[in-house]
C-alpha positions as CSV (number, residue, x, y, z in Angstrom):
1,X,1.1,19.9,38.1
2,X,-1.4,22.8,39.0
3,X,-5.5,22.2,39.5
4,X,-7.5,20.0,41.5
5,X,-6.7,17.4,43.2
6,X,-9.0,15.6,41.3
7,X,-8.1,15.9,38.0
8,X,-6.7,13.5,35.9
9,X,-3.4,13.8,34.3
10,X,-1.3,12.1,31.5
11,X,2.3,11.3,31.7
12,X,3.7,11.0,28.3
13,X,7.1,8.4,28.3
14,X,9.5,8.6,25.3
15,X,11.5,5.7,24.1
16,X,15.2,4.8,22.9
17,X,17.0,7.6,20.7
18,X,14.1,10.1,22.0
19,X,13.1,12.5,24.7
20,X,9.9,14.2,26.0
21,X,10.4,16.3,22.5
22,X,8.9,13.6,20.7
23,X,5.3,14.0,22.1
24,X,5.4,17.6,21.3
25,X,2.6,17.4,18.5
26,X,0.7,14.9,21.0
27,X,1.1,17.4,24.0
28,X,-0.2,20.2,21.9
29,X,-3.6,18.5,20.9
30,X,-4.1,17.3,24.4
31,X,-3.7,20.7,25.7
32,X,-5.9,22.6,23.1
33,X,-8.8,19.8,24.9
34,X,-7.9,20.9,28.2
35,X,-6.5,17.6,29.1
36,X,-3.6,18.0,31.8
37,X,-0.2,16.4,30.3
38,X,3.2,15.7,31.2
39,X,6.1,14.5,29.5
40,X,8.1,12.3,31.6
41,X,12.2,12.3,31.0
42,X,13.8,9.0,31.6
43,X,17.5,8.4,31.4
44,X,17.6,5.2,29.1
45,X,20.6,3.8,31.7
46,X,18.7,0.6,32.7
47,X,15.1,-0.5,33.7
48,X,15.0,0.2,37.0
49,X,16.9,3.6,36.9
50,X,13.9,4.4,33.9
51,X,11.0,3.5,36.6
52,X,12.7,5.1,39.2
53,X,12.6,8.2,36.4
54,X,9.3,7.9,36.0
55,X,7.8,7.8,39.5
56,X,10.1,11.2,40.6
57,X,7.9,12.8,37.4
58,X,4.2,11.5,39.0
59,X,5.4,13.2,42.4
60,X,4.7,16.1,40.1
61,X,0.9,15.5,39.4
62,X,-2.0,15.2,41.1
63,X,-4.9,12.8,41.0
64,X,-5.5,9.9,39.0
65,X,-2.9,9.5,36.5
66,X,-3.4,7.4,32.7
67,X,0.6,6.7,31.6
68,X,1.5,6.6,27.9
69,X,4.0,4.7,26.5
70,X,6.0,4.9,23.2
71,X,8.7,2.0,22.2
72,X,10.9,0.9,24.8
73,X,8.8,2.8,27.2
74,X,6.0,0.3,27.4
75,X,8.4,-2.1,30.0
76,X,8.9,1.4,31.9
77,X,4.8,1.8,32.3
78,X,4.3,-1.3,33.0
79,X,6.7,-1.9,36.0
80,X,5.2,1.2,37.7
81,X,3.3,0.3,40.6
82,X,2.4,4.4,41.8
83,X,-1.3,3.8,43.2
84,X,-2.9,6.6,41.4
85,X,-2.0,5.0,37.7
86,X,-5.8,3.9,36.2
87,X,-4.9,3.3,33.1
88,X,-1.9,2.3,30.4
89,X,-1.8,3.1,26.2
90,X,1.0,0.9,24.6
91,X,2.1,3.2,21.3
92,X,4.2,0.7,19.1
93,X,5.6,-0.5,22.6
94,X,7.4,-3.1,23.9
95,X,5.7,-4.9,27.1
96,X,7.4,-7.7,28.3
97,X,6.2,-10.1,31.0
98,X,7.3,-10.8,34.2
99,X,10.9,-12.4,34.2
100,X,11.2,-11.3,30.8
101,X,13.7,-8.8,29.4
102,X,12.9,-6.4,26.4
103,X,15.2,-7.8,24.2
104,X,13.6,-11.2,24.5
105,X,10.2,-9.7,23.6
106,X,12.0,-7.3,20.8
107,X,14.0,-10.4,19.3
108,X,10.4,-13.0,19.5
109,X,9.9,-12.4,16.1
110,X,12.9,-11.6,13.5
111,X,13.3,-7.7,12.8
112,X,11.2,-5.8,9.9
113,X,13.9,-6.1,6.7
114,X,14.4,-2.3,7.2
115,X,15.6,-2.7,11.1
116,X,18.8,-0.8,11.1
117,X,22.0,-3.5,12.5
118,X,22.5,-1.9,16.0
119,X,25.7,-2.4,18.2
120,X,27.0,-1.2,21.5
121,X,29.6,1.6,22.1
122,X,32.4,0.8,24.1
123,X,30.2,2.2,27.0
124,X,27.8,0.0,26.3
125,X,25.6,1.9,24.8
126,X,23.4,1.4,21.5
127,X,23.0,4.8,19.0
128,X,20.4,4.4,15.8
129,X,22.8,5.1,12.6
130,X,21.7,8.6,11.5
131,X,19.9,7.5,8.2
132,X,17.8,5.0,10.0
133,X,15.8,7.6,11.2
134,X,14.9,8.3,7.5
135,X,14.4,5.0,6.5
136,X,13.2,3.2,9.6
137,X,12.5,5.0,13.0
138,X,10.2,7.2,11.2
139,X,9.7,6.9,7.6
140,X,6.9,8.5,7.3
141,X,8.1,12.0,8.9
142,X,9.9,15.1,6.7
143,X,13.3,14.8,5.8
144,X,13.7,17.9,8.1
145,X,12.0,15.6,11.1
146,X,14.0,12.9,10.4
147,X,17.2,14.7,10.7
148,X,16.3,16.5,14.2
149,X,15.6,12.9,15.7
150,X,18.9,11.9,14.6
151,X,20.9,15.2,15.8
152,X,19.0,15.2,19.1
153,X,19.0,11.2,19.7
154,X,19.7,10.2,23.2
155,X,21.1,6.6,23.3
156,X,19.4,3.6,25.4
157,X,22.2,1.1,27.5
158,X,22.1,-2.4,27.1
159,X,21.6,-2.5,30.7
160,X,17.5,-1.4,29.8
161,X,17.1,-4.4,27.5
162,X,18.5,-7.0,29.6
163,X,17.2,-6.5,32.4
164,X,14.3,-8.7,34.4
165,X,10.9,-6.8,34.7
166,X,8.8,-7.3,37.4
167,X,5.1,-8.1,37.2
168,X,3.5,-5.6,34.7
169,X,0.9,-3.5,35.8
170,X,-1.3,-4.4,32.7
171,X,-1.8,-7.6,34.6
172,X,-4.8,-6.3,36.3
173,X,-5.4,-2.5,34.9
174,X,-7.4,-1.5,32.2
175,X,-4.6,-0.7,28.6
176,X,-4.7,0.2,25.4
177,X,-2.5,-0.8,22.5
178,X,-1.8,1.0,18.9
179,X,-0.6,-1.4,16.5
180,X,1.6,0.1,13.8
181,X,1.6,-1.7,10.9
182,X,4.5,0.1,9.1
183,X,6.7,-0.2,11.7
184,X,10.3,-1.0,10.8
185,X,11.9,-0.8,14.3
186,X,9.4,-3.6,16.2
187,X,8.0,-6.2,14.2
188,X,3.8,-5.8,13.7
189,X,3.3,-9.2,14.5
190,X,5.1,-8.8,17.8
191,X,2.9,-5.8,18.4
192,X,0.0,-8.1,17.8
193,X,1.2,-10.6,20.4
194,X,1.5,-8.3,23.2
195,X,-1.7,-6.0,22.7
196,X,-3.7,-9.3,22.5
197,X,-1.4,-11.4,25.6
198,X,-2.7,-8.0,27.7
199,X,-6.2,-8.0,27.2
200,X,-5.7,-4.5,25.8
201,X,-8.3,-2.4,23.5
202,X,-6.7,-3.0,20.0
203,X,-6.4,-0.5,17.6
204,X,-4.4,-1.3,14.1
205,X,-3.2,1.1,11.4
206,X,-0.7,1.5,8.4
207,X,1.4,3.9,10.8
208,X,5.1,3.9,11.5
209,X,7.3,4.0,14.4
210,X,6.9,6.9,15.6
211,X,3.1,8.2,15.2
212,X,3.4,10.7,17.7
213,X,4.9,12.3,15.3
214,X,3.6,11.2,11.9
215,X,-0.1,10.2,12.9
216,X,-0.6,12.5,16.7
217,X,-4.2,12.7,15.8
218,X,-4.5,8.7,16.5
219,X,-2.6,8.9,19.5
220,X,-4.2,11.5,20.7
221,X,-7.7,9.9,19.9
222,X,-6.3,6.9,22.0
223,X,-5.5,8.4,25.0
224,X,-8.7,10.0,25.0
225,X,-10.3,6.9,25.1
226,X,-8.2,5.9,28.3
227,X,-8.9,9.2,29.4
228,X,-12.8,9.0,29.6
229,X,-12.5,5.8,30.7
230,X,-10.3,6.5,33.5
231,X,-11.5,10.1,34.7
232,X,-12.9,10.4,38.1
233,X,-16.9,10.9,38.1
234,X,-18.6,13.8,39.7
235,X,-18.9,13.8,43.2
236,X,-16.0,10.6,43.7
């Protein structure tokens, strides 16, 4: 990423039956404030092929770095150990401890009543049924949104939810965490759990899913807060 050295950038990471896509609303209001962004593809294959993902896109940026998480994401954030990451926002993510596996922090509470029924392919990958994007990943979207996320979902592998993470980086760096109350893909209660287990800055609202697509204005407002906190002062 062009520009100083010094600057500060922020690495965007989608989560299951997404891609970088999904932050485009997000990317747009952090660029019109001059902010330096970057989505971050990962291949959903399995937790480790995810981080390694995410450390090839931070060879692309320069300077300190604050990574954003949505969903499945925030066990990809948190395993990064790049030396230049100062800060982590959790957005409706998933942020499981060391030892423990994403589907073990996913399953800790039972599933909203709207949680689509999800089962592997004979690959052994899982795809989101096309009308629980309506009804569940993002309820709060436009029909017409709802239907691109299901023709442009990108399926996540078992192999990401059962694996082990290591010790999270949110151990001992500054995070932030946006609750969404709405949410019928990860329990609210579970969100609660992990913001608060993390020491993170808590921030709650009647959201769903997927609010960097339905609320960006919140996530955005969010990040900036990691930002400010996180950007290098003059003459450092």
């Amino acid at each position: 990423m062009s520009g100083s050295k010094a600057s500060l950038s922020v690495v965007l990471v989608h989560g299951a039956w997404a891609d970088g896509s999904s932050w485009a609303h997000v990317i747009r209001l952090l660029q019109a404030r001059g902010v330096g962004v970057l989505a971050a593809p990962i291949p959903l294959t399995s937790l480790s092929d995810d981080v390694a993902a995410l450390e090839r896109a931070l060879e692309r940026t320069d300077g300190p770095v604050v990574l954003v998480a949505h969903a499945y994401a925030g066990a990809v954030v948190g395993a990064s150990v790049n030396e230049r990451v100062r800060s982590l926002v959790f957005i409706a993510a998933l942020s499981p401890d060391e030892g423990e596996t994403v589907g073990e922090v996913f399953y800790r509470e039972k599933p909203p009543p709207d949680a689509p029924q999800l089962a592997p392919d004979r690959h052994g990958y899982l795809w989101l049924p096309n009308d629980a994007f309506g009804t569940a990943f993002c309820q709060h979207a436009s029909p017409e949104q709802a239907a691109l996320f299901a023709a442009t979902q990108r399926p996540i592998a078992l192999a990401c939810i059962q694996e082990k993470a290591p010790r999270p980086a949110w151990k001992t760096m500054p995070s932030w965490y946006l609750i969404a109350q709405e949410d019928r893909m990860i329990n609210p209660a579970t969100q609660l759990f992990l913001a608060q287990r993390m020491g993170a800055q808590i921030r709650s609202e009647r959201i769903d899913h997927t609010p960097l697509v339905t609320a960006p204005e919140l996530v955005v407002e969010m990040i900036l807060q990691a930002v400010t906190s996180s950007a290098p002062r003059p003459g450092t």
